[in-house]
The first five atom37 places (N, CA, C, CB, O) and aatype in JSON, in Angstrom:
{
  "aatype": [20, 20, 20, 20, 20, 20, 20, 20, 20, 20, 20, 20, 20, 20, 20, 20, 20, 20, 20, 20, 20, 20, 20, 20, 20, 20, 20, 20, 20, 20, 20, 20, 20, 20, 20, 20, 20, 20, 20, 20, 20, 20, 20, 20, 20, 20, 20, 20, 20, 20, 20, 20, 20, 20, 20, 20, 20, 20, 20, 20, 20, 20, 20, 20, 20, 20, 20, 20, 20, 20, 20, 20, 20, 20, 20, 20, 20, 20, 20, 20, 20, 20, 20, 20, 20, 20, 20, 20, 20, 20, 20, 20, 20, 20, 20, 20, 20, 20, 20, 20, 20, 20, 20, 20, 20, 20, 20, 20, 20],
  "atom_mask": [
    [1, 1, 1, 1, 1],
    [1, 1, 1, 1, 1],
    [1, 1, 1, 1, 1],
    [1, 1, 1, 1, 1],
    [1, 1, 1, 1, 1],
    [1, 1, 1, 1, 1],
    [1, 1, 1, 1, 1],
    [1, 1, 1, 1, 1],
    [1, 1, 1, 1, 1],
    [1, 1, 1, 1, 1],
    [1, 1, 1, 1, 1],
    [1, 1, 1, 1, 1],
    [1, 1, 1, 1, 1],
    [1, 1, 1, 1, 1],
    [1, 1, 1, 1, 1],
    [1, 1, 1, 1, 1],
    [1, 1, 1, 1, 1],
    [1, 1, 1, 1, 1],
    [1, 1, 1, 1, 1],
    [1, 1, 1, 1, 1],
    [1, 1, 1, 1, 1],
    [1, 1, 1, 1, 1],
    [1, 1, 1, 1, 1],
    [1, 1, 1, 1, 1],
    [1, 1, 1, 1, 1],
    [1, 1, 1, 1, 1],
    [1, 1, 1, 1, 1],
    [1, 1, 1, 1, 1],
    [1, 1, 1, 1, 1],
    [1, 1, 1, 1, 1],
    [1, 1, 1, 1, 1],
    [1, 1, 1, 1, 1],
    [1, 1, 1, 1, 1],
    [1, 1, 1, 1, 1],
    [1, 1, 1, 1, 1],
    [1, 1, 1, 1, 1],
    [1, 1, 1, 1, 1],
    [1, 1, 1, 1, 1],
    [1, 1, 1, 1, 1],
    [1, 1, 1, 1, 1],
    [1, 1, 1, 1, 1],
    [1, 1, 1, 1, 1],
    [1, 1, 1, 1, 1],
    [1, 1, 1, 1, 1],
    [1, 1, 1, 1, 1],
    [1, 1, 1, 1, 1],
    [1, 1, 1, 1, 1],
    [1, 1, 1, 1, 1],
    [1, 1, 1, 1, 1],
    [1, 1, 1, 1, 1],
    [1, 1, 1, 1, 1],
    [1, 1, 1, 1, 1],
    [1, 1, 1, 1, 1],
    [1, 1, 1, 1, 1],
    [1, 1, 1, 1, 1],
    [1, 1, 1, 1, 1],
    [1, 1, 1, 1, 1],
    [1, 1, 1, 1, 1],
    [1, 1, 1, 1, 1],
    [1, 1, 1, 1, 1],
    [1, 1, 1, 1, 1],
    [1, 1, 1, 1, 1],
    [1, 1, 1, 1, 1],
    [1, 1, 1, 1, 1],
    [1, 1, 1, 1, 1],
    [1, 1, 1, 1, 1],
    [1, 1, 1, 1, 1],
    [1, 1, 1, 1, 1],
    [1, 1, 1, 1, 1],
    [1, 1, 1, 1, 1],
    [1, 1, 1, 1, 1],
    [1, 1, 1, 1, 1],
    [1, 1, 1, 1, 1],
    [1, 1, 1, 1, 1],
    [1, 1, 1, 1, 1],
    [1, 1, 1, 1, 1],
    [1, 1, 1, 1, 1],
    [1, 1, 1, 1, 1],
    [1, 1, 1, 1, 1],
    [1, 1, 1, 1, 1],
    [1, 1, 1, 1, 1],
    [1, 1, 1, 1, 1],
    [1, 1, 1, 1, 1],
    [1, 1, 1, 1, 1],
    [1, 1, 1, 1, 1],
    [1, 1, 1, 1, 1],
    [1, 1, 1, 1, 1],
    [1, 1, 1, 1, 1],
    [1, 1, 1, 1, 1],
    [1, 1, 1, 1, 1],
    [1, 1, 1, 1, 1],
    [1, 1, 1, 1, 1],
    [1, 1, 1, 1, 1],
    [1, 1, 1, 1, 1],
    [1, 1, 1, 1, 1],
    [1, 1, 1, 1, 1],
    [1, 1, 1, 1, 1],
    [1, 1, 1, 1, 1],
    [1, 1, 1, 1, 1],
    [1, 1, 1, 1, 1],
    [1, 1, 1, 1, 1],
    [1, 1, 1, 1, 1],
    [1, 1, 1, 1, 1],
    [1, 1, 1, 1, 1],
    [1, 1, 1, 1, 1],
    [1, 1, 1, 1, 1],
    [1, 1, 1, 1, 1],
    [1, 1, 1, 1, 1],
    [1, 1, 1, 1, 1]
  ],
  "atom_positions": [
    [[0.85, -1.18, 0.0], [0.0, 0.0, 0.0], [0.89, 1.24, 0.0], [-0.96, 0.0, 1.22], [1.6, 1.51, 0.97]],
    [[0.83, 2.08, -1.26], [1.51, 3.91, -0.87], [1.31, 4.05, 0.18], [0.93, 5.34, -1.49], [0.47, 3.35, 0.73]],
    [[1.95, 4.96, 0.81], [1.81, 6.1, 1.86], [1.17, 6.47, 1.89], [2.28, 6.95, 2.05], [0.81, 6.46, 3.07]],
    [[0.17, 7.22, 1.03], [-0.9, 8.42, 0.67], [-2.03, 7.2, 1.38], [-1.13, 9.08, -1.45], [-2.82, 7.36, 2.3]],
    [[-1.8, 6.21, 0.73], [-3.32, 5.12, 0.5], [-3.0, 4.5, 2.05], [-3.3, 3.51, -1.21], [-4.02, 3.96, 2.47]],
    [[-2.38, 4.46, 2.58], [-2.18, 4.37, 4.33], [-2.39, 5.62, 5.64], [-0.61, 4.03, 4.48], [-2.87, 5.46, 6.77]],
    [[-1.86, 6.84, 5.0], [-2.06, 7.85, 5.23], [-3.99, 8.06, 5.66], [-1.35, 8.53, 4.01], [-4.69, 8.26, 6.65]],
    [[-4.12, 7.87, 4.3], [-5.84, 8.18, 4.37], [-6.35, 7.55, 5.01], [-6.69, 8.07, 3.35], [-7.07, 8.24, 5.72]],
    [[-6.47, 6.21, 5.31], [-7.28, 5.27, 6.09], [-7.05, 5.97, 7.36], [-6.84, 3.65, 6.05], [-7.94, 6.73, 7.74]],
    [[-5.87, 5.82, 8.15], [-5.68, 6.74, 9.41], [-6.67, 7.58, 10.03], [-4.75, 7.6, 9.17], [-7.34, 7.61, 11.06]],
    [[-6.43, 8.5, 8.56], [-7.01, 10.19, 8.87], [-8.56, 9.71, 8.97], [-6.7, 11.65, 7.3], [-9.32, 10.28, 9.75]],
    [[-9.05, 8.49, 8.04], [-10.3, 8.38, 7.97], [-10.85, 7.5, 9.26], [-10.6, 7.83, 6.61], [-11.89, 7.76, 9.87]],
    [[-10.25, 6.78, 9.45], [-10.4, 6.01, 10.9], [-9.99, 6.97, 11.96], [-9.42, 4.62, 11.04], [-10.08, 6.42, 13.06]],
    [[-9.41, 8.66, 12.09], [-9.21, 9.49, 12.96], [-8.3, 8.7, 13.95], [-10.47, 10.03, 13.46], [-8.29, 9.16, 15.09]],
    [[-7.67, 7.78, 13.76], [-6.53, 6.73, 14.21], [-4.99, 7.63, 14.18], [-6.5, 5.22, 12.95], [-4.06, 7.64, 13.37]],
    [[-5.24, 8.33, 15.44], [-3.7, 9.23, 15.67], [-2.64, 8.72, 15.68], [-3.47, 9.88, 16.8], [-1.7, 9.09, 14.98]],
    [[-2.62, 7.9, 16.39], [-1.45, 6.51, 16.66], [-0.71, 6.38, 15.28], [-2.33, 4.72, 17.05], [0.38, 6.77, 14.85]],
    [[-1.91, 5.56, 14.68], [-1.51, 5.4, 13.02], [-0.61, 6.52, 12.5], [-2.9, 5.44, 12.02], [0.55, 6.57, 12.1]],
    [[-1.57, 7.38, 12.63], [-1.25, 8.6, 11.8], [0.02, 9.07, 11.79], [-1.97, 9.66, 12.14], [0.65, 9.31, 10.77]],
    [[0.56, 9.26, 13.33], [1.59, 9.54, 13.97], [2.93, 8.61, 12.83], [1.28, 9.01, 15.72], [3.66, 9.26, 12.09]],
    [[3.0, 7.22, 12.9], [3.61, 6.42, 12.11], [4.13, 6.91, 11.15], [3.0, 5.61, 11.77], [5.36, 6.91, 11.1]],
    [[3.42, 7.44, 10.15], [3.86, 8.1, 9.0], [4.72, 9.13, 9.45], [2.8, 8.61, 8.18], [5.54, 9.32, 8.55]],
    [[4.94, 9.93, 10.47], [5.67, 11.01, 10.46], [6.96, 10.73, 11.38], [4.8, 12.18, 10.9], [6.97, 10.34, 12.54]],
    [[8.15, 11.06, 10.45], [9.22, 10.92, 11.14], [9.21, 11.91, 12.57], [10.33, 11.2, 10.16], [8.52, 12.86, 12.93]],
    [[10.56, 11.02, 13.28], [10.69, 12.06, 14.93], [11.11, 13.25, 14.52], [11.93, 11.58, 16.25], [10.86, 14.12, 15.36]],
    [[11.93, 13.86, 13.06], [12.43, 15.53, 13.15], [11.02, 15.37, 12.68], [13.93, 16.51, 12.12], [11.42, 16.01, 11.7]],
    [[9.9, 15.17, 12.46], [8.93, 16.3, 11.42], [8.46, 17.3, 11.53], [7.95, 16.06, 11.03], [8.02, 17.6, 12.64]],
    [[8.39, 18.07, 10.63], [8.35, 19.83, 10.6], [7.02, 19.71, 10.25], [9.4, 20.88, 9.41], [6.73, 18.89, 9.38]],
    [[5.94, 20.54, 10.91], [4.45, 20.91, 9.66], [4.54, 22.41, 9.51], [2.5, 20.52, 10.36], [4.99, 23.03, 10.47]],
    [[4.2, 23.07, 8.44], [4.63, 24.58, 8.12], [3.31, 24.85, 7.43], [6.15, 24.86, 7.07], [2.94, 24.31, 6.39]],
    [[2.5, 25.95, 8.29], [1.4, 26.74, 7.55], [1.85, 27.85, 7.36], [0.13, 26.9, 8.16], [2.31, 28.67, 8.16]],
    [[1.64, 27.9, 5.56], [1.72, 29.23, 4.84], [1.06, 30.12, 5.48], [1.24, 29.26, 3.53], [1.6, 31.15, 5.89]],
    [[-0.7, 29.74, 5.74], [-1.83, 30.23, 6.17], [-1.68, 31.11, 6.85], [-2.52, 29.54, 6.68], [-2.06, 32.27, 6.73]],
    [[-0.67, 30.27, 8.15], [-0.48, 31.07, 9.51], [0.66, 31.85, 9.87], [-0.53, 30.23, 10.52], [0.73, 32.67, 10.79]],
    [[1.81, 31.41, 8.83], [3.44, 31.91, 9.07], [3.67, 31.24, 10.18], [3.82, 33.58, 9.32], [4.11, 31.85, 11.15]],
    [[3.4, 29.69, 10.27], [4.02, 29.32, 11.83], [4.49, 27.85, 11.39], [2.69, 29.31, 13.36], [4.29, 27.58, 10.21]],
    [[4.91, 27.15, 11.96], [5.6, 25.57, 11.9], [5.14, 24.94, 13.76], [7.97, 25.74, 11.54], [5.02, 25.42, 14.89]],
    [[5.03, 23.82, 13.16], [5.06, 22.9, 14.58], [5.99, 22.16, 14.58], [3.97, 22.0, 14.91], [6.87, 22.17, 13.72]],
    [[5.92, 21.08, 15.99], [6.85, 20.1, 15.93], [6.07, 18.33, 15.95], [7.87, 20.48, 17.29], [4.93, 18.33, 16.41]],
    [[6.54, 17.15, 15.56], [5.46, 16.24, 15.6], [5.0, 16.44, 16.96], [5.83, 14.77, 15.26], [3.77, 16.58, 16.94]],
    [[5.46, 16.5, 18.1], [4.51, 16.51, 19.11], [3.56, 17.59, 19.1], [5.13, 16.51, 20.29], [2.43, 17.33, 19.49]],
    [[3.83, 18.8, 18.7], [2.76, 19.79, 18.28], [1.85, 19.62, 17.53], [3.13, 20.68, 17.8], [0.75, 20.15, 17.69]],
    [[2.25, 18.52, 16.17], [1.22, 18.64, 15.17], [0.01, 17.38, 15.99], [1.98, 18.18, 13.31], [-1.21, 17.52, 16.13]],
    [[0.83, 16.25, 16.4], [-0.24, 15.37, 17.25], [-1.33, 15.95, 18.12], [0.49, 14.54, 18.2], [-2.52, 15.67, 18.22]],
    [[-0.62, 16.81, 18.67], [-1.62, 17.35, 19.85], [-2.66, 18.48, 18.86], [-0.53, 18.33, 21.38], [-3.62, 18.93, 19.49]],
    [[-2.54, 18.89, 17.55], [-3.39, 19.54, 16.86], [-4.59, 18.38, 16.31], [-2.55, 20.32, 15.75], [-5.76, 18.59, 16.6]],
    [[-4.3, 17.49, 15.72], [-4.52, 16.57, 15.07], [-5.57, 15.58, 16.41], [-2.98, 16.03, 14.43], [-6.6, 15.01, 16.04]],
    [[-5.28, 15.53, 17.36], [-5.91, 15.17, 18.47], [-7.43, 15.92, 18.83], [-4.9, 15.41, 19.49], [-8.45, 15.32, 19.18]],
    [[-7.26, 17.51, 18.62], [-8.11, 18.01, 18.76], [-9.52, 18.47, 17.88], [-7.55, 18.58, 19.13], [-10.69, 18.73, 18.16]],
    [[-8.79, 18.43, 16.79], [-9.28, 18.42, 15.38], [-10.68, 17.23, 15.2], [-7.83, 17.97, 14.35], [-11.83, 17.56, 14.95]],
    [[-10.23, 15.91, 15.38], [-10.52, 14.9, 14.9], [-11.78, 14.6, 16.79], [-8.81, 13.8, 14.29], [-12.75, 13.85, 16.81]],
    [[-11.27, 15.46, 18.07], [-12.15, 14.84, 18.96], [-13.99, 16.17, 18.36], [-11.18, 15.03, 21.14], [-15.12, 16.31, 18.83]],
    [[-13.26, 16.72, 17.26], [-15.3, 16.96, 16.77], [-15.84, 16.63, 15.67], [-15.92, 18.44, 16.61], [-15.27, 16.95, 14.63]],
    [[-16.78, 16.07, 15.63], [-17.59, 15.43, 14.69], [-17.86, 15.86, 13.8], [-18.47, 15.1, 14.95], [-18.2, 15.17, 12.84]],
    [[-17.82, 17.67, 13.76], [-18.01, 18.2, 12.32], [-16.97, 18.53, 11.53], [-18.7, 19.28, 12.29], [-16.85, 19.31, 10.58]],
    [[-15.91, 17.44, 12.37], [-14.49, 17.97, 11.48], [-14.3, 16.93, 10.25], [-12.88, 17.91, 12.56], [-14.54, 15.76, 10.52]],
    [[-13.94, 17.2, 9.06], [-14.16, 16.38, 7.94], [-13.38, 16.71, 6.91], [-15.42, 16.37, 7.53], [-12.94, 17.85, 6.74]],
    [[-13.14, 15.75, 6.15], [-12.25, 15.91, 4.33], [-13.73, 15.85, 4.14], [-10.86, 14.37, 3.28], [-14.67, 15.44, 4.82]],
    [[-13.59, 16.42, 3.0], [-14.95, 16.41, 1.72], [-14.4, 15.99, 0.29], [-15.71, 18.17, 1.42], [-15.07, 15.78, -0.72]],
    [[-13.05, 15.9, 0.44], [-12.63, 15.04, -0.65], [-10.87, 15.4, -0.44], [-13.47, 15.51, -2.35], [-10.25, 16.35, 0.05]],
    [[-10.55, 14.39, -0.96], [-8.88, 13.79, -1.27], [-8.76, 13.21, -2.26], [-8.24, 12.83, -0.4], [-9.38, 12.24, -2.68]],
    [[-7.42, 14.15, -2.97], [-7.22, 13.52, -3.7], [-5.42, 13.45, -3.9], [-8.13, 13.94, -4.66], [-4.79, 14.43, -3.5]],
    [[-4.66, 12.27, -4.54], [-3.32, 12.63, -4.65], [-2.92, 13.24, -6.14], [-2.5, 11.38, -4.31], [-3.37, 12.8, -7.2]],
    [[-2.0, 14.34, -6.0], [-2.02, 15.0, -7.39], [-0.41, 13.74, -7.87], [-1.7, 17.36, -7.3], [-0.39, 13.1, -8.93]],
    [[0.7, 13.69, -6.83], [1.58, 13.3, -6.96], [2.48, 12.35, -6.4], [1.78, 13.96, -7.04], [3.13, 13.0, -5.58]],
    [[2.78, 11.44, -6.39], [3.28, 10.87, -5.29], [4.87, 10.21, -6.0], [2.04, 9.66, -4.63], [5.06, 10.04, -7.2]],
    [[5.88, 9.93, -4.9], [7.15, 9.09, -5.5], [7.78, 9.14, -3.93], [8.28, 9.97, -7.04], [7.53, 9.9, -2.99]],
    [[8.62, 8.11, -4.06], [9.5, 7.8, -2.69], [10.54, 9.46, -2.11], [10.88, 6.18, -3.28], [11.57, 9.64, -1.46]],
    [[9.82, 10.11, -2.62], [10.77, 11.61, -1.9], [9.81, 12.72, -2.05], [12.44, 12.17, -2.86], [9.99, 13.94, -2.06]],
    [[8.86, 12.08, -2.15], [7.36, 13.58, -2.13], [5.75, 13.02, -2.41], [7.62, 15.01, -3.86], [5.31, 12.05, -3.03]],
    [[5.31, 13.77, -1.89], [3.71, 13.62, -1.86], [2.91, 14.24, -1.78], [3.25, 13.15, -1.23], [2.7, 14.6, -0.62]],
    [[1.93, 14.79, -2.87], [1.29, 16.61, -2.91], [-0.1, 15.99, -3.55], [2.39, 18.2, -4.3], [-0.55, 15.57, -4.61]],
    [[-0.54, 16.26, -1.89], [-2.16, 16.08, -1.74], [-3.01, 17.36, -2.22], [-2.56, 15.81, -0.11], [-2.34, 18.38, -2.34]],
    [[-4.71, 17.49, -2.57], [-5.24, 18.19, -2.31], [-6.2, 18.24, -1.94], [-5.16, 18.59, -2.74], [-6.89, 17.62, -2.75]],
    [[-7.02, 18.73, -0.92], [-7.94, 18.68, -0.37], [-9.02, 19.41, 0.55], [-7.61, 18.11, -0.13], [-8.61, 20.21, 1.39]],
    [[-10.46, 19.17, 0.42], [-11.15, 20.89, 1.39], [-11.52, 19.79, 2.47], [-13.04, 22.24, 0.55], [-11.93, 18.63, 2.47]],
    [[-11.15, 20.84, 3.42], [-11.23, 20.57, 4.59], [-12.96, 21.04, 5.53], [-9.88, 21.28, 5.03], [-13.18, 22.15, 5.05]],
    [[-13.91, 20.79, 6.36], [-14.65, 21.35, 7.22], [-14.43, 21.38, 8.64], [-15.64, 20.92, 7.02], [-14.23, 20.53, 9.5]],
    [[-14.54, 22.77, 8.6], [-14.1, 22.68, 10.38], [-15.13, 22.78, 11.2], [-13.14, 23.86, 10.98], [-16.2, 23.15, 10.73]],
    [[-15.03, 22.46, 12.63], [-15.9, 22.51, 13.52], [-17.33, 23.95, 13.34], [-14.85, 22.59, 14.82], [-18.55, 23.91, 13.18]],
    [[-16.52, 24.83, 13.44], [-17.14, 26.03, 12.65], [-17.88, 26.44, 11.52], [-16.5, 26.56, 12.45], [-18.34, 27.5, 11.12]],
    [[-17.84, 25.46, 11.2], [-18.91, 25.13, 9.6], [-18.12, 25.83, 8.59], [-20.79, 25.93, 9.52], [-18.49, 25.64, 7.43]],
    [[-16.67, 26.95, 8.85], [-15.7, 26.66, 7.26], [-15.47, 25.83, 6.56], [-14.62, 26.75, 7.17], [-15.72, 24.71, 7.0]],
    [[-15.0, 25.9, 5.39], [-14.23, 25.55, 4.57], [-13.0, 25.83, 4.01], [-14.7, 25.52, 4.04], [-12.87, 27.03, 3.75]],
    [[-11.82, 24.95, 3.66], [-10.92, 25.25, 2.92], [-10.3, 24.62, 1.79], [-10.27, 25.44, 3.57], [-10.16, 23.41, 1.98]],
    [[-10.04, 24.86, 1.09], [-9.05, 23.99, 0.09], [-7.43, 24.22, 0.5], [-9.28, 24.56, -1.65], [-6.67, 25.19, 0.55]],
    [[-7.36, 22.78, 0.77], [-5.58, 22.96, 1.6], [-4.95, 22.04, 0.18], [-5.2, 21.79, 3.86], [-5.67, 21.14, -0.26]],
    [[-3.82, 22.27, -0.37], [-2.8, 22.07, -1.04], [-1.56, 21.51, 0.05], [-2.55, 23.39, -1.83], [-1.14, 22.36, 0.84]],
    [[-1.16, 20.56, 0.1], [-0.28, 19.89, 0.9], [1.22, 19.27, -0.35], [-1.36, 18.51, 1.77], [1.18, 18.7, -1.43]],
    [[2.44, 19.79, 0.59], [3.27, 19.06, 0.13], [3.97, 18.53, 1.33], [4.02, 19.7, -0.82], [4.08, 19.08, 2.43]],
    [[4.53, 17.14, 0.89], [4.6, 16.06, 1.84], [6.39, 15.65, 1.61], [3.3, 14.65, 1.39], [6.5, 14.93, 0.61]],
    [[7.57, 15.89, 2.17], [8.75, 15.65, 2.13], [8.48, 14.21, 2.95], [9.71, 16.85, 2.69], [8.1, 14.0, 4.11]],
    [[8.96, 13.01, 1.45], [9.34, 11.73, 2.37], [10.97, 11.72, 2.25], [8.58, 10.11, 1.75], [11.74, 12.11, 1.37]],
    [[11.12, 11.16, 3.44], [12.51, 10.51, 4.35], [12.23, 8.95, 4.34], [12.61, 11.12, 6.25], [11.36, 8.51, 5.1]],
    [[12.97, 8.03, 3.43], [12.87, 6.54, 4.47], [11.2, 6.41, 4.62], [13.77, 6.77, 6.43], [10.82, 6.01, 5.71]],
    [[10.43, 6.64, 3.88], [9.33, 6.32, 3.69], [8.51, 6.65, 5.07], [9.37, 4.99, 3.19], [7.8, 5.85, 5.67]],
    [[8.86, 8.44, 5.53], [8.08, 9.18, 6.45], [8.27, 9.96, 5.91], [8.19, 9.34, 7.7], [9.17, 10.2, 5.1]],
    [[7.11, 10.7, 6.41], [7.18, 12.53, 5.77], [8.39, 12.84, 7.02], [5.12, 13.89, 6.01], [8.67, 12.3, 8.09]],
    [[8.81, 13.78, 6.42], [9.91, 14.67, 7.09], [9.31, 16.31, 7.23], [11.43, 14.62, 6.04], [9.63, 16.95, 8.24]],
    [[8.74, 16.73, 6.53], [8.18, 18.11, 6.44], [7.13, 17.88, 5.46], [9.22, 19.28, 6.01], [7.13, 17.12, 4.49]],
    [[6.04, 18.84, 5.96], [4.68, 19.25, 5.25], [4.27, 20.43, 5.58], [3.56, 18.41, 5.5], [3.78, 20.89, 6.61]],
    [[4.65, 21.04, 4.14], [3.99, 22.36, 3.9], [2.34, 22.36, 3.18], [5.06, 23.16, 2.88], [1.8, 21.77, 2.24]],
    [[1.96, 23.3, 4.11], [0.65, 23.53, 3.53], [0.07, 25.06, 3.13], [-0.25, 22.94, 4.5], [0.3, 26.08, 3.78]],
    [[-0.68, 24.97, 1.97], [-1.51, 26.38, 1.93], [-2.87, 26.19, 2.0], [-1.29, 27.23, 0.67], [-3.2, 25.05, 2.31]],
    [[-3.73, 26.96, 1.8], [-4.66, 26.44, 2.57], [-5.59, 27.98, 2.0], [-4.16, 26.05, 4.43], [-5.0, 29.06, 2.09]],
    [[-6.93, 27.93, 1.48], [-7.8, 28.56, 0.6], [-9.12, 28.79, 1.36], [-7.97, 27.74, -0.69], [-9.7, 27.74, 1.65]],
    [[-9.93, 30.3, 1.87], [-10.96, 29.87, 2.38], [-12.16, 29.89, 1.45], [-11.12, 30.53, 3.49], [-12.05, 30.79, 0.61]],
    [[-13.37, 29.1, 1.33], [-14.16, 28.44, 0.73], [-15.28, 28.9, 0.44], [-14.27, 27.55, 1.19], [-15.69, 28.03, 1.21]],
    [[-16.41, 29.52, 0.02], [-17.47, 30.09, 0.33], [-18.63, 28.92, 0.42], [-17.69, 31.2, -0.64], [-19.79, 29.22, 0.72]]
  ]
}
């Protein structure tokens, strides 16, 4: 199974643990959005909170690209708040973990 196609089940089973797996111990996450970066223990503890509300959701995924040294998702996101976004993700693999993921991120009407 790709990454991407392991990746998703995770996110879709809201399976942090899992999720966690995929990401190496340096991993960087970097929002354009926000001008800020986390650390994996930062992004877990985002990703934790995200996923404990029910109106949090993909509305679709898709992979534009994938190969053993990158992975550039796209996808709209719903947040608890009833937004929307279209997030553009690029995915730095290491040894078959992301190492860094940059994201931008579009708000939706």
């Amino acid at each position: 199974m790709s990454i991407s196609k392991a990746m998703k089940k995770a996110e879709d089973d809201k399976d942090v643990e899992a999720m966690m797996s995929f990401y190496h111990e340096d991993f960087e996450f970097v929002s354009h959005k926000f001008g800020s970066s986390l650390t994996k223990p930062e992004f877990k503890a985002m990703c934790i909170k995200m996923f404990a509300h029910a109106s949090f959701d993909r509305l679709m995924h898709r992979v534009i690209y994938e190969n053993d040294e990158i992975l550039v998702v796209h996808f709209v996101m719903r947040f608890p708040d009833g937004t929307r976004e279209s997030v553009m993700a690029v995915n730095m693999l290491e040894n078959g973990q992301v190492i860094r993921q940059e994201t931008g991120a579009t708000p939706m009407k």
